[in-house]
DSSP file (Angstrom, degrees, kcal/mol; ACC not computed):
  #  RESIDUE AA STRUCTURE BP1 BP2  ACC     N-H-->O    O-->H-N    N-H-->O    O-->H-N    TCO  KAPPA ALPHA  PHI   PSI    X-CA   Y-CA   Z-CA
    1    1 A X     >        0   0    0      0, 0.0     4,-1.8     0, 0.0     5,-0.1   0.000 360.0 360.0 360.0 -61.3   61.9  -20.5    1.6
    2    2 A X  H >>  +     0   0    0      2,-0.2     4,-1.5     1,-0.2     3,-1.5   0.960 360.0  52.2 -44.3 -63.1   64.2  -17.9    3.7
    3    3 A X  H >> S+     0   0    0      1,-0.3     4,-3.3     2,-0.2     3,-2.1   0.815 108.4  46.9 -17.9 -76.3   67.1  -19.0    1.2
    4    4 A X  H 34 S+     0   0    0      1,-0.3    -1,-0.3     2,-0.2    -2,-0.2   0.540 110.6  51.4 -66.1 -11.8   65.1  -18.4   -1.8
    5    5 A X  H X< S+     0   0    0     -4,-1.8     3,-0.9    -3,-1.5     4,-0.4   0.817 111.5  51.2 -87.9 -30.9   64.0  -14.8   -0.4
    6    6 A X  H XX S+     0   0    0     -3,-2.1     4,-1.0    -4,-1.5     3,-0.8   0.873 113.4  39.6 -42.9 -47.8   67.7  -13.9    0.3
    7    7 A X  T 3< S+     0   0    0     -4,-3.3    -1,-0.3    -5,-0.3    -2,-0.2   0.342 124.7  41.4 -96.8  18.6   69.0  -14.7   -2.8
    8    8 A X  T <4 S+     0   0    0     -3,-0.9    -1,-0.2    -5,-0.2    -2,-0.2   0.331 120.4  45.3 -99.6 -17.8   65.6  -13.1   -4.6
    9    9 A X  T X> S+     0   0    0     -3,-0.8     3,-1.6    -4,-0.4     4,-1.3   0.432  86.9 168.1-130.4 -19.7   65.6  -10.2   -2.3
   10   10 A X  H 3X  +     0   0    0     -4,-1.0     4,-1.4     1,-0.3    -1,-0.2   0.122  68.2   4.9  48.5-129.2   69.5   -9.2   -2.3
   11   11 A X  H 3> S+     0   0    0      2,-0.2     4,-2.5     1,-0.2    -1,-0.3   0.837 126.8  61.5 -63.1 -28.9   70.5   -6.1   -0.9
   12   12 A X  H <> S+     0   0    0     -3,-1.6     4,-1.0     1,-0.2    -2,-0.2   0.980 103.1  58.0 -60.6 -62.0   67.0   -5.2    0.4
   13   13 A X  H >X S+     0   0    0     -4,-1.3     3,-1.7     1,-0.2     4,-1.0   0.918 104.9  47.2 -24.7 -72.1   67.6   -8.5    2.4
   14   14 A X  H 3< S+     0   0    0     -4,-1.4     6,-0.3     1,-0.3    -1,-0.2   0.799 104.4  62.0 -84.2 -24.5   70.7   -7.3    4.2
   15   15 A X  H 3< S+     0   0    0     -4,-2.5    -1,-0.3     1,-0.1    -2,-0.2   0.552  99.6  53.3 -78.7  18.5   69.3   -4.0    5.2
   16   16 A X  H << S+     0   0    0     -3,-1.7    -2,-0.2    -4,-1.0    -1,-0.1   0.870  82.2  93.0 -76.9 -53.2   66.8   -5.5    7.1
   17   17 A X  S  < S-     0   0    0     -4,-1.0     3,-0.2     3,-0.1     5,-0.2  -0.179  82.7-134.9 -43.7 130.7   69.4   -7.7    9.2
   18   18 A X  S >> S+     0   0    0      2,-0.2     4,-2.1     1,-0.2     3,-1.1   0.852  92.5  56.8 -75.9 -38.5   69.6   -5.1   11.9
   19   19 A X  H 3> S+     0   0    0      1,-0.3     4,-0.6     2,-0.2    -1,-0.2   0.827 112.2  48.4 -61.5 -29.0   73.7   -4.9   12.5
   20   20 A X  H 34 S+     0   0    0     -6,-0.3     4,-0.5     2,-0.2    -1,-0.3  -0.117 107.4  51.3 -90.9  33.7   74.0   -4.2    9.0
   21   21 A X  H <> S+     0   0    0     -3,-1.1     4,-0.9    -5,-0.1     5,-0.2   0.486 107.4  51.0 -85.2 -49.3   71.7   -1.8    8.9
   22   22 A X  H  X S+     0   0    0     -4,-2.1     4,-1.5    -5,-0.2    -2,-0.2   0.738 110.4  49.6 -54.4 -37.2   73.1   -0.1   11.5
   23   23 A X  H >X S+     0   0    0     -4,-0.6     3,-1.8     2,-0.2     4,-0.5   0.985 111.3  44.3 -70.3 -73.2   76.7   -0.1   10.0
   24   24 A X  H 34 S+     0   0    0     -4,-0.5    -2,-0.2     1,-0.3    -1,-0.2   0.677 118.5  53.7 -88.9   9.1   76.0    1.3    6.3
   25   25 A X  H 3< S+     0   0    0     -4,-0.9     3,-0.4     1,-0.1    -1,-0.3   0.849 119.9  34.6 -76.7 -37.3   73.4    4.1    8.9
   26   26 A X  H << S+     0   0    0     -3,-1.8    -2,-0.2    -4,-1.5    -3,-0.1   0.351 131.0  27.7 -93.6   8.2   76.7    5.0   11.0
   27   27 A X  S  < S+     0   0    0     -4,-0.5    -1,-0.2    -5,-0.1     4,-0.2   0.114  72.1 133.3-165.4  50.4   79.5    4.9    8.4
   28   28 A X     >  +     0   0    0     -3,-0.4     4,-1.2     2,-0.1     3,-0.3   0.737  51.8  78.3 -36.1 -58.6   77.9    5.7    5.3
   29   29 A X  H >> S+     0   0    0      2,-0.2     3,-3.9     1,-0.2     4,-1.9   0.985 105.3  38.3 -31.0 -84.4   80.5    8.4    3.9
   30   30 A X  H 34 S+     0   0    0      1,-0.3    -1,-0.2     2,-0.2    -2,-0.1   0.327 104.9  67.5-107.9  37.9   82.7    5.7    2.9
   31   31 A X  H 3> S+     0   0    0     -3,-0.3     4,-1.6    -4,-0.2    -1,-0.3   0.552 107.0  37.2 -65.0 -30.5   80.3    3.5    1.8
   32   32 A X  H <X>S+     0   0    0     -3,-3.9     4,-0.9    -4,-1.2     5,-0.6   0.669 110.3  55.9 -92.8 -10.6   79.4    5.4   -0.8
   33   33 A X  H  X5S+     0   0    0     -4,-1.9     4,-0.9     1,-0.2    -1,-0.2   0.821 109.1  53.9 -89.7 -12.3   82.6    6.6   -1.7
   34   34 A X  H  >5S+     0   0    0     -5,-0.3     4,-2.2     2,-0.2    -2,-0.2   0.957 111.4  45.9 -55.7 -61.5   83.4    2.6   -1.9
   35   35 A X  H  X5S+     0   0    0     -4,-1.6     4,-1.3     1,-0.3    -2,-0.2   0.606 107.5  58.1 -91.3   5.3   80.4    2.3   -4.2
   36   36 A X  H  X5S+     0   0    0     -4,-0.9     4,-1.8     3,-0.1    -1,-0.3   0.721 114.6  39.9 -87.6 -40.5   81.6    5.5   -6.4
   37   37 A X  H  X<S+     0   0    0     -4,-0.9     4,-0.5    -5,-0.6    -2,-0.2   0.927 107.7  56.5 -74.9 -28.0   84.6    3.9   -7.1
   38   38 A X  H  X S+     0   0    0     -4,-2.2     4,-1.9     2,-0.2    -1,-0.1   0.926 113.6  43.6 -61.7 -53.6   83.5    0.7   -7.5
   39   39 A X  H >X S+     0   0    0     -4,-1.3     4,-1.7     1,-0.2     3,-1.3   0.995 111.8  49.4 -56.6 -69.1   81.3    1.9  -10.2
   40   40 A X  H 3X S+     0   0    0     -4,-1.8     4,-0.6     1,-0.2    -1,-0.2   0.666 112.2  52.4 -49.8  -4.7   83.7    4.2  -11.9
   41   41 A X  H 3X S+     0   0    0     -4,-0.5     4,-2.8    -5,-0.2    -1,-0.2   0.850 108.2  49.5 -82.4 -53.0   85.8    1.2  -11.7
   42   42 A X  H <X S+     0   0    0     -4,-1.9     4,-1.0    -3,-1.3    -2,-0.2   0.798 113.2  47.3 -45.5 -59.6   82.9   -1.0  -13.5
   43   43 A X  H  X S+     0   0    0     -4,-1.7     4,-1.7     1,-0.2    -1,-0.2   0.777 107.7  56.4 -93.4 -28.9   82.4    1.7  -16.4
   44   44 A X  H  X S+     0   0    0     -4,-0.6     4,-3.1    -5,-0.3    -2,-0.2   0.844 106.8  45.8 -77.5 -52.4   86.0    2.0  -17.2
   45   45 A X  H  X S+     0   0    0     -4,-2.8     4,-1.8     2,-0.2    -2,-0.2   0.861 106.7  58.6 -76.7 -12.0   86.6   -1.5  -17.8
   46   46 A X  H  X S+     0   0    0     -4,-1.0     4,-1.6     2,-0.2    -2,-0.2   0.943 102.8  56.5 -50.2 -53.4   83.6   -1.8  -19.9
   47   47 A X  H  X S+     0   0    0     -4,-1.7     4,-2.6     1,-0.2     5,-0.4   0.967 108.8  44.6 -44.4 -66.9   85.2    0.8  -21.9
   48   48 A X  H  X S+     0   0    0     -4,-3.1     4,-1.3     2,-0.2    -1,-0.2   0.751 108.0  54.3 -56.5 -21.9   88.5   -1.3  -22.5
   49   49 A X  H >X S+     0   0    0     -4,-1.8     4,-1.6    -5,-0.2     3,-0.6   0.948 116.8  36.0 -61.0 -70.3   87.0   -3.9  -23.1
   50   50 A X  H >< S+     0   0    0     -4,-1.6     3,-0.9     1,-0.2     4,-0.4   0.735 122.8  47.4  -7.9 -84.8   84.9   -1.9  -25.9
   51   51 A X  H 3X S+     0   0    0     -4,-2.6     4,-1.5     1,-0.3    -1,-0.2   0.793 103.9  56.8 -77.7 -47.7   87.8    0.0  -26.7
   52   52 A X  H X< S+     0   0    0     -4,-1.3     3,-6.8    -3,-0.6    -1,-0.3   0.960 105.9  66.9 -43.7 -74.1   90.5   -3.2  -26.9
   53   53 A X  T << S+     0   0    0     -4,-1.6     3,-0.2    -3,-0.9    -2,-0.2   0.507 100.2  37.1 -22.7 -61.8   87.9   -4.2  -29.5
   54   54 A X  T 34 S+     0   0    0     -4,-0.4    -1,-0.5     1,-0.2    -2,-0.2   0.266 112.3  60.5 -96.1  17.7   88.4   -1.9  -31.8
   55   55 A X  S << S+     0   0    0     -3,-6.8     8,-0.6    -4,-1.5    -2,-0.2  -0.018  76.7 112.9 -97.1  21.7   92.5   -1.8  -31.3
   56   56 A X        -     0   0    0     -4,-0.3     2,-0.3    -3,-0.2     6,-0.2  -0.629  56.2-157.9 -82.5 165.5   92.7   -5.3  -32.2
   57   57 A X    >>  -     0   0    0      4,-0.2     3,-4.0    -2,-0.1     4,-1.0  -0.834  42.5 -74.1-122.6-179.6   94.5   -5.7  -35.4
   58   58 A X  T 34 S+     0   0    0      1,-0.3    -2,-0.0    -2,-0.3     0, 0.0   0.324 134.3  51.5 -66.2  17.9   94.2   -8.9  -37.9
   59   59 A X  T 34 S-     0   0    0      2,-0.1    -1,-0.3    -2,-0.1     3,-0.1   0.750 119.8-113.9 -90.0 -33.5   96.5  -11.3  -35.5
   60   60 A X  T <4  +     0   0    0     -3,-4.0     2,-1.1     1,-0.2    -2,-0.1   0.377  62.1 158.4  54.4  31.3   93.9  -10.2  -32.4
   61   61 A X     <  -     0   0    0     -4,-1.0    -4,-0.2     2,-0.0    -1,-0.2  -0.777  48.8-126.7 -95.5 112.8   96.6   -8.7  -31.1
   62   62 A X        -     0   0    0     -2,-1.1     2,-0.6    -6,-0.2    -6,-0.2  -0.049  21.5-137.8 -64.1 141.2   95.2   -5.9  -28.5
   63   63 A X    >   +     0   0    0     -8,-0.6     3,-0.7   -11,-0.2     6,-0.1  -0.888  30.9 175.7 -99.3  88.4   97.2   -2.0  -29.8
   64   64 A X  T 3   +     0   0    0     -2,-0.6    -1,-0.1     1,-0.3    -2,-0.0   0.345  60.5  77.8 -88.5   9.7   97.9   -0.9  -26.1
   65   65 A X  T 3   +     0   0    0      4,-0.1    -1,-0.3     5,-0.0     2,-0.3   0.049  67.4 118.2-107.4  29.7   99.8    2.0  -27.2
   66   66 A X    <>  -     0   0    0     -3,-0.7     4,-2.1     1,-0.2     5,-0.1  -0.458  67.6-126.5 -97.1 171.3   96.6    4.2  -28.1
   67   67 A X  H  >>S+     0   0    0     -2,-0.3     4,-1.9     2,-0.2     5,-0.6   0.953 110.4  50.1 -76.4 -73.4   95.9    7.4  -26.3
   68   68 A X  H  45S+     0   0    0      2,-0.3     4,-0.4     1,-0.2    -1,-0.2   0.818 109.9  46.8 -35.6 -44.4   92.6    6.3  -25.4
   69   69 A X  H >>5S+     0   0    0      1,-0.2     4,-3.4     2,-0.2     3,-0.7   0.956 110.1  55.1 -60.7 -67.5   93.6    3.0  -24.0
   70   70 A X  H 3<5S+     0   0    0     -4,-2.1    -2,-0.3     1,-0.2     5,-0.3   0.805 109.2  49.1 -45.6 -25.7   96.6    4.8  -21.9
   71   71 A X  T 3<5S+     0   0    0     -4,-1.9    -1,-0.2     2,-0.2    -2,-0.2   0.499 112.7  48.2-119.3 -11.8   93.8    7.3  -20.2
   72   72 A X  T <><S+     0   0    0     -3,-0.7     4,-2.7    -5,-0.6     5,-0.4   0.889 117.2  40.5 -93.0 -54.3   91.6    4.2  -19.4
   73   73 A X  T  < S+     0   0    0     -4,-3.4     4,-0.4     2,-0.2    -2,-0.2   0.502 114.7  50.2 -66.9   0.5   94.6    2.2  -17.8
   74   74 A X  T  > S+     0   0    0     -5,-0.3     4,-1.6    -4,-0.2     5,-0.2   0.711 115.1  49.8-104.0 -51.4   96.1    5.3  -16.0
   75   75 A X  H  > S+     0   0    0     -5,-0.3     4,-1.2     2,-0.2    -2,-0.2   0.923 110.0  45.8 -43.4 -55.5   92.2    5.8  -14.6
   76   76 A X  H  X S+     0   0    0     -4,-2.7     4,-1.8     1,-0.2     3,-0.5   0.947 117.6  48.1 -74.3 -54.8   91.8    2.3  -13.4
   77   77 A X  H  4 S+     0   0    0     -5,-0.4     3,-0.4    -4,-0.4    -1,-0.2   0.879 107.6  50.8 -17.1 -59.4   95.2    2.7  -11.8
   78   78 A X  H >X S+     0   0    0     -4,-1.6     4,-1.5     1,-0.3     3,-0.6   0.680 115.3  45.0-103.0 -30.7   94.5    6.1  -10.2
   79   79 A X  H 3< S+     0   0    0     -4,-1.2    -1,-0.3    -3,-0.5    -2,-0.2   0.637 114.5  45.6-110.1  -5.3   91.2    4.4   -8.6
   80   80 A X  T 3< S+     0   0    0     -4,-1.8    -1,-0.3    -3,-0.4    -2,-0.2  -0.046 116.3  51.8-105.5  14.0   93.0    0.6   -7.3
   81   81 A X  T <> S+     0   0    0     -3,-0.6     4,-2.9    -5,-0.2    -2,-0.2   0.494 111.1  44.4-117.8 -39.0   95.9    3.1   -5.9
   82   82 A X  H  X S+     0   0    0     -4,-1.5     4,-1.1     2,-0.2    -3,-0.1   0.719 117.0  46.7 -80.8 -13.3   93.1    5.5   -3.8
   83   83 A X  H  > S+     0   0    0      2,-0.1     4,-1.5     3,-0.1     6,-0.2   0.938 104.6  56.9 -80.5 -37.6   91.4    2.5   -2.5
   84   84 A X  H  4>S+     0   0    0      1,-0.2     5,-2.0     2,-0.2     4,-0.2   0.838 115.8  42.4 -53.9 -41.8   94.8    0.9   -1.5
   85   85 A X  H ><5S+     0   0    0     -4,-2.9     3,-2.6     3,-0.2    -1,-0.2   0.982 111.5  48.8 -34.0 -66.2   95.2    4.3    0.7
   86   86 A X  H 3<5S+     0   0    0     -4,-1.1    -2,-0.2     1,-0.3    -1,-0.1   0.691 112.5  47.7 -69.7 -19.5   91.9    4.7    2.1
   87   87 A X  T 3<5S-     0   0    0     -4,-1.5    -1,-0.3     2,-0.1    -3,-0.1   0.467 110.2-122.8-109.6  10.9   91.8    0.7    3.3
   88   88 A X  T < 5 +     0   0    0     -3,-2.6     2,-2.3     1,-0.2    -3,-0.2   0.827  53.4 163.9  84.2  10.5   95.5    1.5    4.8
   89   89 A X      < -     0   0    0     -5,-2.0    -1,-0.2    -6,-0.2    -2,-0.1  -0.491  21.7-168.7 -84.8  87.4   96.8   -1.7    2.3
   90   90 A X        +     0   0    0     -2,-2.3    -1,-0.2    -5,-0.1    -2,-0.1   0.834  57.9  73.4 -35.7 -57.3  100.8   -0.3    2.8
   91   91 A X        -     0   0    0      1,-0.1     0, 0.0     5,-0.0     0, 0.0  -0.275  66.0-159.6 -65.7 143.6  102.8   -2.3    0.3
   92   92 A X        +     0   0    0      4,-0.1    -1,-0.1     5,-0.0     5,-0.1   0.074  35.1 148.8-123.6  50.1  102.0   -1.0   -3.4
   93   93 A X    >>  -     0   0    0      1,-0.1     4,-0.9     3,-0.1     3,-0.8  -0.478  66.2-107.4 -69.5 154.8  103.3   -4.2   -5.2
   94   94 A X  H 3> S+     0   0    0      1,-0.3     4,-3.3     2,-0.2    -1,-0.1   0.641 116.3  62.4 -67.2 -28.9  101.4   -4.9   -8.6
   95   95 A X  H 3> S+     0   0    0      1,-0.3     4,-3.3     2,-0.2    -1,-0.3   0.936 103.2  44.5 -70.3 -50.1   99.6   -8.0   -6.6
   96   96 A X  H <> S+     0   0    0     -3,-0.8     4,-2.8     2,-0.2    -1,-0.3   0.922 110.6  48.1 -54.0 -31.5   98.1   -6.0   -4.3
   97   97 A X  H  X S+     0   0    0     -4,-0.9     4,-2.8     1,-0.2    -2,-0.2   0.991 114.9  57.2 -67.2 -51.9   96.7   -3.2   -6.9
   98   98 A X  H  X S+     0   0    0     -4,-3.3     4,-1.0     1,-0.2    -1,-0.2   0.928 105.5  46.5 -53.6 -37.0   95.5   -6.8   -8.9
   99   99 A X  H >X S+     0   0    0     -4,-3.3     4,-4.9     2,-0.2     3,-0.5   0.988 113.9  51.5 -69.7 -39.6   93.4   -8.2   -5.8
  100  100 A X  H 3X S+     0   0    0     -4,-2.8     4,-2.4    -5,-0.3     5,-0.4   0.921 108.5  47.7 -32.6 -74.3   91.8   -4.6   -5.5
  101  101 A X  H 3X S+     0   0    0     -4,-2.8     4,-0.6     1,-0.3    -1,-0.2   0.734 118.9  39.2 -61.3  -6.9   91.0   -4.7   -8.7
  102  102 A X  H <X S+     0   0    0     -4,-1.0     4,-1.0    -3,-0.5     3,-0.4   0.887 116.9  48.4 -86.1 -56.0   89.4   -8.5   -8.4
  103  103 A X  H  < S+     0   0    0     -4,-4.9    -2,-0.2     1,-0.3    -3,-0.1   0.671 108.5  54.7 -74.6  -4.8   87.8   -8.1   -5.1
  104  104 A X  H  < S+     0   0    0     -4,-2.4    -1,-0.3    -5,-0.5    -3,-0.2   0.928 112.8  46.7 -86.6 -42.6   86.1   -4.5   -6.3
  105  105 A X  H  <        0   0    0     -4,-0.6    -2,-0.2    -5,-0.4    -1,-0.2   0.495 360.0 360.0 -78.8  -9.4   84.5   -6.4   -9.3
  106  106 A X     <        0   0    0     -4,-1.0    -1,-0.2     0, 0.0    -2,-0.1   0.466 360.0 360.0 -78.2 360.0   83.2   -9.2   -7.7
């Protein structure tokens, strides 16, 4: 019964739990700027996918050299390089920017 009301009951569930409640009440700020990025993170790869869609040509081979495409990948960049600041992750090899960009989507 408790399971099925955590996993029905989600995030309302974990603000209950009192230590986390108490964290996202004391440290809020950059919680939300976590979950503004997260989102803009979210809507931007919708887009490429979308956008990939209509750059395929009749091989399915993706046209990555489109404006539009460049300003979505420079974006998603620009927002796995300010998290990699803000959480203090030093090194900026392409494996780190990739787990950002997994562990923000997950």
């Amino acid at each position: 019964m408790v399971k099925r009301d955590m996993i029905n009951g989600g995030q309302r569930i974990l603000r209950r739990l009192p230590m986390i409640r108490k964290a996202i009440i004391s440290h809020s700020e950059p919680l939300m700027w976590y979950d503004k990025k997260r989102m803009e993170l979210e809507l931007l790869t919708l887009k490429y996918v979308n956008r990939s869609a209509q750059c395929r040509d009749e091989n399915g081979v993706v046209n990555e050299s489109d404006p539009f495409m460049q300003g979505i990948l420079s974006s998603i960049d620009e927002i796995e390089r300010d998290v990699r600041q803000r959480k203090n992750w030093g090194e900026s090899n392409l494996n780190v920017l990739n787990e950002i960009f997994e562990l923000m989507l997950i």
